[in-house]
C-alpha positions in Angstrom: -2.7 7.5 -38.0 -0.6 10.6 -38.1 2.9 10.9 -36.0 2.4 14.8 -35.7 0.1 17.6 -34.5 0.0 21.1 -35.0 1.4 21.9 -31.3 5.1 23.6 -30.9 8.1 21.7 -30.8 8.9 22.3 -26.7 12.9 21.3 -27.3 12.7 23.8 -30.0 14.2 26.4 -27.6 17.6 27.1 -25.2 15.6 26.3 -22.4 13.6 23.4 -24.0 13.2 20.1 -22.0 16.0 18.5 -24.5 18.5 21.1 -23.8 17.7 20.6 -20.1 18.1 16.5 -19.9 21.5 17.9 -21.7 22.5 19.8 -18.5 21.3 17.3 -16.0 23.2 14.5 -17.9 26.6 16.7 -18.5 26.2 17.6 -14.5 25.9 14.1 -13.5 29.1 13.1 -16.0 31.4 14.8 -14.0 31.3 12.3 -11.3 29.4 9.2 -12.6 30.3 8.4 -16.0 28.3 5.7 -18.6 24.8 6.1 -17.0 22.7 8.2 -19.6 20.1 6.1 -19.8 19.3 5.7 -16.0 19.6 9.8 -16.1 16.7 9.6 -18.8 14.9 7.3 -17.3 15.0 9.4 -13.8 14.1 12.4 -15.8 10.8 10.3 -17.3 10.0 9.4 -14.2 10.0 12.2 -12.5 8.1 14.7 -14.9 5.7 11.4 -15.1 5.1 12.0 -11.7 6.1 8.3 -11.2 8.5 6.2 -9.4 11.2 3.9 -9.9 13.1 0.7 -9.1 16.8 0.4 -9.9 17.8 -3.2 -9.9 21.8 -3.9 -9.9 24.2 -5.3 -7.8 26.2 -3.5 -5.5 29.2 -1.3 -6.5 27.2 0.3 -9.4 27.0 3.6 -7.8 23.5 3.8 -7.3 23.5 5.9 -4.2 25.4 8.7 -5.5 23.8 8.8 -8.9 20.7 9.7 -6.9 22.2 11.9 -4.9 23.7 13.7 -7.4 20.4 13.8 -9.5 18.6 15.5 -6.8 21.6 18.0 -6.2 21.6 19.3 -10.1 17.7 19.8 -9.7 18.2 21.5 -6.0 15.8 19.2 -4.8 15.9 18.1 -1.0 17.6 14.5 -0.8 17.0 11.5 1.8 18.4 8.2 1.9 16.5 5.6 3.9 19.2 2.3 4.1 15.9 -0.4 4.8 17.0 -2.9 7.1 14.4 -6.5 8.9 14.2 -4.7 11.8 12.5 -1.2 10.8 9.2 0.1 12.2 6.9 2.0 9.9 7.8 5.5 12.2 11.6 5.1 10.9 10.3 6.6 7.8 7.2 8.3 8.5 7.9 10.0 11.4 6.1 10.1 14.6 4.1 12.1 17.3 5.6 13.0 20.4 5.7 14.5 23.7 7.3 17.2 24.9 8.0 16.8 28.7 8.4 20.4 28.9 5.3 21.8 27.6 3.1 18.5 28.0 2.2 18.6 24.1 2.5 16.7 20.8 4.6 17.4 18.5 4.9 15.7 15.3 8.3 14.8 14.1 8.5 14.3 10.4 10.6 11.3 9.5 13.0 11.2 5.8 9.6 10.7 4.1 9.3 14.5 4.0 12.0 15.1 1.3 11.8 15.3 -2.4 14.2 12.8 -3.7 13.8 9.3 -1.5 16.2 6.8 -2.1 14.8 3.7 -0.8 17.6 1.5 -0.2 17.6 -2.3 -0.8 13.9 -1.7 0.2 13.4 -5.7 -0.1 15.3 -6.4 3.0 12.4 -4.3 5.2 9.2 -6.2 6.6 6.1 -6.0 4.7 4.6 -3.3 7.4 7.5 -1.1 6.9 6.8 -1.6 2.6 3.3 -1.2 3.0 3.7 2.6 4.7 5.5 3.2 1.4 1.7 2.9 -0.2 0.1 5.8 0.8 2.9 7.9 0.1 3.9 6.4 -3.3 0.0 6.8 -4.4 -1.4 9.8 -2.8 1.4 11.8 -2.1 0.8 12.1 1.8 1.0 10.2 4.9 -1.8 9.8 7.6 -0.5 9.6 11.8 -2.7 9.8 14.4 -5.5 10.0 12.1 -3.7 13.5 10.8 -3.1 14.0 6.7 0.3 15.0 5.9 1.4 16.5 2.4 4.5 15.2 1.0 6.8 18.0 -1.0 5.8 18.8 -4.4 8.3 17.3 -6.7 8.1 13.7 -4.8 9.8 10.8 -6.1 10.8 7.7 -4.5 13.8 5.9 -6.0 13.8 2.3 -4.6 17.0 -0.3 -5.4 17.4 -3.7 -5.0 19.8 -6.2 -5.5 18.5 -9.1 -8.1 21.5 -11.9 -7.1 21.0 -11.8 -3.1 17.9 -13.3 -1.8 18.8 -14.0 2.2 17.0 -11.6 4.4 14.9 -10.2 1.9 10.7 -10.0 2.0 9.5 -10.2 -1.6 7.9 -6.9 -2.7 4.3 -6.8 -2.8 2.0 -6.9 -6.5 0.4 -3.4 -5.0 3.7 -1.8 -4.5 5.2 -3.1 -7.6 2.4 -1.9 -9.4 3.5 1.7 -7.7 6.6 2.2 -9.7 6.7 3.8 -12.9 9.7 1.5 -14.3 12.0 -1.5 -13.0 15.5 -0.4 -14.5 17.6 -3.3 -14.9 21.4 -1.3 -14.3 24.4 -3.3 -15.9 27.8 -2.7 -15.5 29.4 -0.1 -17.6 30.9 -0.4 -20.8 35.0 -1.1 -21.1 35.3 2.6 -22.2 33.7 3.9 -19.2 34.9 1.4 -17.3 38.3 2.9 -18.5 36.6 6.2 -18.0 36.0 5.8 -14.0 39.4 4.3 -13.7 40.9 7.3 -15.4 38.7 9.9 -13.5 40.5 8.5 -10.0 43.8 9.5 -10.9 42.9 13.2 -11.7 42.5 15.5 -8.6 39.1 15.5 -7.3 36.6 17.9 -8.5 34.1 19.7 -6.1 31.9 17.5 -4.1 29.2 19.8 -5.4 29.0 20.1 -8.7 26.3 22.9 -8.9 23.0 22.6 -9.7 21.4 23.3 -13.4 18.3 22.9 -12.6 15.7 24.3 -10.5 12.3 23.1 -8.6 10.9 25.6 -10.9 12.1 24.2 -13.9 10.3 20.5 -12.9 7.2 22.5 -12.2 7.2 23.9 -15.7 8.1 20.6 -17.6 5.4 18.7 -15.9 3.0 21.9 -17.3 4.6 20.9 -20.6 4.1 17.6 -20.3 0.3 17.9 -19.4 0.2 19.3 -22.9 1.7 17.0 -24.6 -0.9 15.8 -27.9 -1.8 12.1 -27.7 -3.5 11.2 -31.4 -7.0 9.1 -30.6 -5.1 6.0 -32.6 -2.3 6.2 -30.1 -4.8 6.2 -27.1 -6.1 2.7 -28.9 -2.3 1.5 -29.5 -1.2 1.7 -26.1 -4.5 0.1 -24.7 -4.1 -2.9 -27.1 -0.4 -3.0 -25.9 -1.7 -3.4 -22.6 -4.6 -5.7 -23.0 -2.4 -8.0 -25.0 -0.2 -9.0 -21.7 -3.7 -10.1 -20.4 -4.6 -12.1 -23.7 -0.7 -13.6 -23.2 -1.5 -17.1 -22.6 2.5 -17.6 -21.0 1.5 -14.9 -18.4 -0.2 -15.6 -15.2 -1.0 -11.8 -14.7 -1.0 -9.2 -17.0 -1.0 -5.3 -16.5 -3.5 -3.5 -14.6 -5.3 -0.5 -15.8 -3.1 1.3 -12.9 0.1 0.4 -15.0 -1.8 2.0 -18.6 -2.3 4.9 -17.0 1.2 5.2 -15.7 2.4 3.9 -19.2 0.9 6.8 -21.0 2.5 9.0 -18.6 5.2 8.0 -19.3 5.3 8.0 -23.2 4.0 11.8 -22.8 7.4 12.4 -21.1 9.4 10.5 -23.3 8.0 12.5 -26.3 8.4 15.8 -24.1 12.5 14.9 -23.3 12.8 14.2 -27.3 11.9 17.6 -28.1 8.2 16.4 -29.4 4.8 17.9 -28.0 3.5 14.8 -29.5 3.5 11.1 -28.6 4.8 8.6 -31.6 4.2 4.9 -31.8 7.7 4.3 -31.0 7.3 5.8 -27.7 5.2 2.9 -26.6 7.5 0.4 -27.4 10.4 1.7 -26.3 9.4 2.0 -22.9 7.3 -1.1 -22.9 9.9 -3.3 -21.0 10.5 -1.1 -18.2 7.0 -0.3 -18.0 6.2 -4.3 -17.6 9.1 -7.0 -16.6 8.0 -5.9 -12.7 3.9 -5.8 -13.0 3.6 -9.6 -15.1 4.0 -12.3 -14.1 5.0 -15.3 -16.0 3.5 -18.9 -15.5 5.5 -21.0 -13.4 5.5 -24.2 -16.6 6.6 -21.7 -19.0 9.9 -20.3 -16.7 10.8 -23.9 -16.0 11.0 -24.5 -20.4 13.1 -21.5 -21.1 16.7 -21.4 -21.3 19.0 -20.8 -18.2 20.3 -17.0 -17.9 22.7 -15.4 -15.5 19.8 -13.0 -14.3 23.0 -11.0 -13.5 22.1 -6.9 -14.2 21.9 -5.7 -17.2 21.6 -9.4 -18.8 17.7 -10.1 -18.2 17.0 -13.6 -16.9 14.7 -15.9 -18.4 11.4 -14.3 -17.1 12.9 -11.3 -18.6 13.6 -12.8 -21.6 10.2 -14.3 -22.0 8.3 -10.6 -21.2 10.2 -9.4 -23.8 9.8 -12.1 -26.4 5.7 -11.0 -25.5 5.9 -8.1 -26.0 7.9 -8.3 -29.6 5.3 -10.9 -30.7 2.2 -8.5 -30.0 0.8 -7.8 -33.1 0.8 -3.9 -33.7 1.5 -1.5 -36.4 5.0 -0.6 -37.3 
Protein backbone atom coordinates (compact mmCIF):
# COMPACT_ATOMS: atom_id res chain seq x y z
CA UNK A 1 0.00 0.00 0.00
CA UNK A 2 1.26 3.40 -1.05
CA UNK A 3 0.98 6.55 1.47
CA UNK A 4 0.72 9.05 -1.57
CA UNK A 5 -1.36 9.92 -4.67
CA UNK A 6 -0.82 12.00 -7.43
CA UNK A 7 -3.36 14.80 -6.18
CA UNK A 8 -1.97 18.47 -5.04
CA UNK A 9 -0.74 19.11 -1.77
CA UNK A 10 -3.98 21.52 -0.46
CA UNK A 11 -1.65 23.20 2.51
CA UNK A 12 0.73 23.75 -0.16
CA UNK A 13 -0.58 27.39 -0.45
CA UNK A 14 -1.10 30.82 1.78
CA UNK A 15 -4.52 30.09 1.91
CA UNK A 16 -4.17 26.25 2.32
CA UNK A 17 -6.26 24.50 5.07
CA UNK A 18 -2.89 24.34 7.30
CA UNK A 19 -2.22 27.96 7.13
CA UNK A 20 -5.90 28.47 8.06
CA UNK A 21 -6.04 25.97 11.37
CA UNK A 22 -2.88 28.41 11.96
CA UNK A 23 -5.08 31.52 12.07
CA UNK A 24 -7.99 29.99 13.84
CA UNK A 25 -5.57 28.58 16.55
CA UNK A 26 -3.40 32.05 16.89
CA UNK A 27 -7.10 33.86 17.11
CA UNK A 28 -8.30 31.61 19.73
CA UNK A 29 -4.62 32.04 21.75
CA UNK A 30 -5.29 35.43 22.44
CA UNK A 31 -7.84 34.65 25.02
CA UNK A 32 -7.67 30.85 25.80
CA UNK A 33 -4.34 29.62 25.99
CA UNK A 34 -3.02 25.61 25.96
CA UNK A 35 -6.09 24.24 23.96
CA UNK A 36 -4.60 23.36 20.41
CA UNK A 37 -5.78 20.19 20.24
CA UNK A 38 -9.51 20.78 21.10
CA UNK A 39 -9.13 23.74 18.26
CA UNK A 40 -7.99 20.78 15.90
CA UNK A 41 -10.29 18.64 16.90
CA UNK A 42 -13.28 21.37 16.41
CA UNK A 43 -11.75 22.15 13.06
CA UNK A 44 -12.06 18.04 12.16
CA UNK A 45 -15.15 18.05 13.21
CA UNK A 46 -16.51 20.59 11.58
CA UNK A 47 -15.18 20.23 7.88
CA UNK A 48 -16.30 16.35 8.73
CA UNK A 49 -19.52 17.64 8.95
CA UNK A 50 -19.69 15.91 12.35
CA UNK A 51 -20.26 16.65 15.96
CA UNK A 52 -18.66 16.66 19.14
CA UNK A 53 -18.73 16.02 22.87
CA UNK A 54 -16.30 17.82 25.17
CA UNK A 55 -15.97 16.02 28.49
CA UNK A 56 -14.14 18.15 31.40
CA UNK A 57 -15.05 19.49 34.55
CA UNK A 58 -16.02 22.80 35.08
CA UNK A 59 -13.74 25.83 35.08
CA UNK A 60 -11.98 24.63 31.87
CA UNK A 61 -13.33 27.27 29.79
CA UNK A 62 -15.33 25.36 27.53
CA UNK A 63 -18.02 27.89 26.88
CA UNK A 64 -15.83 30.60 25.66
CA UNK A 65 -13.56 28.36 23.63
CA UNK A 66 -16.70 27.75 21.66
CA UNK A 67 -17.76 30.95 21.46
CA UNK A 68 -14.75 32.23 20.39
CA UNK A 69 -14.32 29.39 17.69
CA UNK A 70 -17.50 30.37 16.13
CA UNK A 71 -16.55 34.21 16.27
CA UNK A 72 -13.04 33.68 14.27
CA UNK A 73 -15.19 31.68 11.53
CA UNK A 74 -18.12 34.45 11.71
CA UNK A 75 -20.43 31.85 12.18
CA UNK A 76 -23.75 32.56 14.13
CA UNK A 77 -23.37 31.29 17.94
CA UNK A 78 -26.03 29.77 20.44
CA UNK A 79 -25.66 28.43 23.77
CA UNK A 80 -28.42 26.24 25.02
CA UNK A 81 -27.55 25.83 29.19
CA UNK A 82 -29.77 22.15 29.35
CA UNK A 83 -31.44 21.91 32.50
CA UNK A 84 -34.45 18.46 34.06
CA UNK A 85 -37.01 20.68 33.38
CA UNK A 86 -36.72 21.64 29.54
CA UNK A 87 -39.35 20.88 26.94
CA UNK A 88 -38.36 19.88 23.51
CA UNK A 89 -39.74 23.64 22.14
CA UNK A 90 -36.87 25.32 24.35
CA UNK A 91 -34.71 24.36 21.56
CA UNK A 92 -36.63 23.80 18.68
CA UNK A 93 -38.83 26.47 18.57
CA UNK A 94 -42.51 26.57 18.33
CA UNK A 95 -45.73 27.68 16.42
CA UNK A 96 -47.71 30.28 17.55
CA UNK A 97 -50.51 32.62 17.44
CA UNK A 98 -50.80 35.94 16.75
CA UNK A 99 -53.78 37.49 18.58
CA UNK A 100 -53.63 40.31 16.27
CA UNK A 101 -53.88 38.78 12.92
CA UNK A 102 -55.36 35.25 14.17
CA UNK A 103 -52.32 33.30 12.34
CA UNK A 104 -49.33 31.03 13.10
CA UNK A 105 -46.27 32.00 13.20
CA UNK A 106 -43.35 29.88 13.70
CA UNK A 107 -40.82 30.94 16.12
CA UNK A 108 -37.41 29.39 15.61
CA UNK A 109 -35.86 28.37 18.81
CA UNK A 110 -31.50 28.47 19.33
CA UNK A 111 -31.51 25.40 17.09
CA UNK A 112 -31.39 27.70 14.10
CA UNK A 113 -27.74 28.82 14.55
CA UNK A 114 -24.53 27.52 13.22
CA UNK A 115 -22.41 26.85 16.23
CA UNK A 116 -24.67 25.06 19.18
CA UNK A 117 -23.21 24.69 22.29
CA UNK A 118 -25.13 22.11 24.07
CA UNK A 119 -24.48 22.67 27.65
CA UNK A 120 -24.18 19.87 30.17
CA UNK A 121 -26.66 18.29 27.75
CA UNK A 122 -26.86 15.11 30.26
CA UNK A 123 -28.78 16.99 32.85
CA UNK A 124 -31.88 17.37 30.19
CA UNK A 125 -34.69 14.57 29.97
CA UNK A 126 -34.49 12.06 27.38
CA UNK A 127 -37.40 13.88 25.17
CA UNK A 128 -35.57 17.04 25.30
CA UNK A 129 -32.02 14.73 23.95
CA UNK A 130 -34.03 12.89 21.65
CA UNK A 131 -35.18 16.30 19.58
CA UNK A 132 -31.39 16.74 19.33
CA UNK A 133 -31.75 13.48 16.72
CA UNK A 134 -33.19 14.78 13.90
CA UNK A 135 -31.22 17.76 13.86
CA UNK A 136 -27.74 16.16 14.64
CA UNK A 137 -28.57 13.56 11.63
CA UNK A 138 -30.49 15.25 9.04
CA UNK A 139 -29.80 18.65 9.46
CA UNK A 140 -33.53 19.88 9.97
CA UNK A 141 -36.22 19.82 12.40
CA UNK A 142 -39.89 18.78 11.68
CA UNK A 143 -43.06 21.02 13.82
CA UNK A 144 -46.39 20.69 13.03
CA UNK A 145 -45.65 18.22 10.52
CA UNK A 146 -43.45 21.21 8.68
CA UNK A 147 -39.56 20.46 7.57
CA UNK A 148 -37.18 23.00 8.75
CA UNK A 149 -33.54 23.47 7.37
CA UNK A 150 -30.91 24.02 9.74
CA UNK A 151 -27.98 26.70 8.59
CA UNK A 152 -25.34 25.34 6.49
CA UNK A 153 -22.26 25.03 8.43
CA UNK A 154 -24.23 23.21 11.50
CA UNK A 155 -22.36 21.82 14.29
CA UNK A 156 -23.46 20.97 17.66
CA UNK A 157 -20.88 21.10 20.35
CA UNK A 158 -22.31 19.20 23.45
CA UNK A 159 -20.22 19.17 27.11
CA UNK A 160 -20.57 17.28 29.94
CA UNK A 161 -19.15 16.94 33.10
CA UNK A 162 -17.54 13.16 33.66
CA UNK A 163 -17.22 13.51 37.93
CA UNK A 164 -20.93 14.70 38.64
CA UNK A 165 -23.68 12.20 38.16
CA UNK A 166 -26.82 13.80 40.37
CA UNK A 167 -29.50 15.09 38.09
CA UNK A 168 -28.12 13.74 35.12
CA UNK A 169 -30.12 11.27 32.36
CA UNK A 170 -27.52 9.03 30.82
CA UNK A 171 -27.13 9.87 27.11
CA UNK A 172 -28.66 7.56 24.73
CA UNK A 173 -26.46 4.67 22.33
CA UNK A 174 -28.33 6.60 19.15
CA UNK A 175 -27.22 10.03 20.21
CA UNK A 176 -23.85 8.93 21.22
CA UNK A 177 -23.43 7.29 18.04
CA UNK A 178 -24.30 11.06 16.63
CA UNK A 179 -21.07 12.62 17.57
CA UNK A 180 -18.09 12.57 15.57
CA UNK A 181 -15.64 12.44 18.75
CA UNK A 182 -15.84 12.35 22.71
CA UNK A 183 -12.83 14.82 23.62
CA UNK A 184 -11.65 14.05 26.95
CA UNK A 185 -10.33 17.96 28.01
CA UNK A 186 -7.66 18.00 30.86
CA UNK A 187 -6.42 20.68 32.69
CA UNK A 188 -3.70 22.78 31.16
CA UNK A 189 -0.20 22.27 31.44
CA UNK A 190 1.95 24.34 34.40
CA UNK A 191 3.25 26.64 31.57
CA UNK A 192 -0.09 27.56 30.44
CA UNK A 193 -1.41 27.35 33.52
CA UNK A 194 1.33 30.07 34.18
CA UNK A 195 0.30 31.46 30.90
CA UNK A 196 -3.59 32.25 31.99
CA UNK A 197 -2.38 33.52 35.22
CA UNK A 198 -0.03 35.88 33.52
CA UNK A 199 -2.61 36.91 30.81
CA UNK A 200 -4.96 38.35 33.90
CA UNK A 201 -2.55 40.87 34.97
CA UNK A 202 -2.10 42.50 31.44
CA UNK A 203 -4.91 44.91 30.39
CA UNK A 204 -7.65 43.21 28.66
CA UNK A 205 -7.69 42.82 25.03
CA UNK A 206 -10.81 43.34 22.86
CA UNK A 207 -13.76 41.15 23.64
CA UNK A 208 -13.71 40.57 19.86
CA UNK A 209 -10.78 39.44 18.62
CA UNK A 210 -11.81 39.48 14.85
CA UNK A 211 -12.61 36.92 12.76
CA UNK A 212 -9.99 35.03 10.24
CA UNK A 213 -12.13 33.07 8.86
CA UNK A 214 -15.21 33.15 6.77
CA UNK A 215 -18.43 30.85 6.16
CA UNK A 216 -16.96 30.80 2.77
CA UNK A 217 -13.83 29.53 3.74
CA UNK A 218 -15.71 26.27 5.55
CA UNK A 219 -17.63 25.92 2.41
CA UNK A 220 -14.49 25.59 0.40
CA UNK A 221 -12.52 23.26 2.80
CA UNK A 222 -15.37 20.86 3.01
CA UNK A 223 -15.07 20.98 -1.21
CA UNK A 224 -11.46 20.08 -0.48
CA UNK A 225 -12.12 17.64 1.84
CA UNK A 226 -14.63 15.71 -0.57
CA UNK A 227 -11.52 15.35 -2.67
CA UNK A 228 -9.39 14.12 -0.55
CA UNK A 229 -7.74 10.43 -2.14
CA UNK A 230 -8.47 7.47 0.05
CA UNK A 231 -6.05 4.40 -1.43
CA UNK A 232 -8.45 0.95 -1.78
CA UNK A 233 -5.97 -0.57 1.17
CA UNK A 234 -6.85 2.22 3.39
CA UNK A 235 -10.67 1.68 2.70
CA UNK A 236 -9.84 -2.14 3.93
CA UNK A 237 -7.65 -0.79 7.03
CA UNK A 238 -10.14 1.36 8.56
CA UNK A 239 -12.92 -1.31 8.00
CA UNK A 240 -10.78 -3.98 9.84
CA UNK A 241 -10.14 -1.29 12.49
CA UNK A 242 -13.68 -1.18 12.91
CA UNK A 243 -14.84 -4.73 12.70
CA UNK A 244 -12.09 -5.64 15.20
CA UNK A 245 -14.04 -3.69 18.25
CA UNK A 246 -16.91 -6.13 17.24
CA UNK A 247 -14.50 -9.29 17.24
CA UNK A 248 -13.18 -7.66 20.91
CA UNK A 249 -14.27 -10.32 23.08
CA UNK A 250 -13.82 -7.53 26.32
CA UNK A 251 -16.46 -5.42 24.53
CA UNK A 252 -20.09 -5.78 24.92
CA UNK A 253 -20.77 -3.60 21.74
CA UNK A 254 -18.62 -2.57 19.19
CA UNK A 255 -18.89 0.27 16.49
CA UNK A 256 -21.63 0.59 14.14
CA UNK A 257 -21.26 1.03 10.52
CA UNK A 258 -22.69 4.68 11.31
CA UNK A 259 -19.43 5.29 13.38
CA UNK A 260 -17.05 3.92 10.06
CA UNK A 261 -18.54 6.09 8.03
CA UNK A 262 -18.10 9.00 10.37
CA UNK A 263 -14.52 7.67 11.10
CA UNK A 264 -13.43 8.03 7.48
CA UNK A 265 -14.79 11.38 7.56
CA UNK A 266 -12.92 12.18 9.82
CA UNK A 267 -9.46 10.84 8.69
CA UNK A 268 -10.20 12.70 5.23
CA UNK A 269 -10.13 15.89 7.37
CA UNK A 270 -7.30 15.13 9.39
CA UNK A 271 -5.19 14.46 6.24
CA UNK A 272 -6.80 17.72 4.70
CA UNK A 273 -5.68 20.05 8.09
CA UNK A 274 -2.05 18.27 7.67
CA UNK A 275 -1.60 19.75 4.43
CA UNK A 276 -2.20 16.09 2.68
CA UNK A 277 -4.97 15.47 -0.12
CA UNK A 278 -4.38 11.99 0.83
CA UNK A 279 -5.34 9.77 3.85
CA UNK A 280 -2.15 7.84 5.63
CA UNK A 281 -2.47 4.84 7.90
CA UNK A 282 -1.57 7.02 10.77
CA UNK A 283 -4.63 8.98 10.29
CA UNK A 284 -6.69 6.02 11.42
CA UNK A 285 -5.09 5.54 14.43
CA UNK A 286 -4.59 8.64 15.69
CA UNK A 287 -8.14 9.42 15.78
CA UNK A 288 -9.16 6.00 16.75
CA UNK A 289 -9.77 6.89 20.50
CA UNK A 290 -11.89 9.78 19.97
CA UNK A 291 -13.65 8.20 17.34
CA UNK A 292 -14.54 5.09 19.82
CA UNK A 293 -14.29 5.44 23.94
CA UNK A 294 -18.10 6.95 23.58
CA UNK A 295 -19.75 4.28 20.82
CA UNK A 296 -18.20 0.78 22.83
CA UNK A 297 -19.06 -0.42 25.38
CA UNK A 298 -17.01 -2.55 27.59
CA UNK A 299 -18.39 -5.78 29.50
CA UNK A 300 -19.42 -5.13 32.87
CA UNK A 301 -16.68 -8.51 34.30
CA UNK A 302 -13.91 -7.01 32.48
CA UNK A 303 -14.42 -3.10 34.21
CA UNK A 304 -14.75 -4.66 37.52
CA UNK A 305 -10.83 -6.56 36.85
CA UNK A 306 -9.10 -3.50 35.77
CA UNK A 307 -7.25 -1.14 37.91
CA UNK A 308 -8.95 1.85 39.70
CA UNK A 309 -8.41 5.34 37.87
CA UNK A 310 -9.35 8.89 38.84
CA UNK A 311 -11.67 9.08 35.59
CA UNK A 312 -10.79 12.73 36.29
CA UNK A 313 -10.40 14.69 32.54
CA UNK A 314 -7.76 14.24 30.75
CA UNK A 315 -6.65 11.00 32.80
CA UNK A 316 -9.04 8.24 31.06
CA UNK A 317 -10.62 5.91 33.63
CA UNK A 318 -10.48 2.35 33.49
CA UNK A 319 -13.03 1.79 30.59
CA UNK A 320 -10.86 4.28 28.85
CA UNK A 321 -7.95 2.58 29.57
CA UNK A 322 -9.29 -0.79 28.46
CA UNK A 323 -10.69 0.85 24.76
CA UNK A 324 -7.46 1.90 24.38
CA UNK A 325 -5.48 -1.10 25.37
CA UNK A 326 -8.10 -2.65 22.29
CA UNK A 327 -7.37 -0.70 20.11
CA UNK A 328 -3.27 -0.94 20.53
CA UNK A 329 -3.70 -4.78 20.49
CA UNK A 330 -5.58 -4.81 16.97
CA UNK A 331 -3.44 -6.41 14.68
CA UNK A 332 -2.78 -3.94 11.67
CA UNK A 333 0.07 -2.86 9.59
CA UNK A 334 2.51 -0.32 10.87
Amino acid sequence: MTDSSDAPAPGATANGPVEMLRRVNEAIARQIVGYHDVVRALSTALIAEGHILLEGVPGLAKTQLVRTFARTLQLSFRRIQFTPDMLPSDILGATILRPKDQQFEFRPGPIFANVILADEINRAPPKVQSALLEAMQERQVTLDGVSRPLPVPFIVIATQNPLEHEGTYPLPEAELDRFLFRWIMGYPSAESEVEILRSRTRAAEAESSGAVLTPEDVDRLRALHRDVFVHEDLYRYLADVVRQTRADKSLLLGASPRAAVQFLMAVKAAALLDGRAYVIPDDVRRLAFAVFNHRVIVRPEVVSRAAPGSGAAGTPGPVAQLIAQDLDAIDVPR
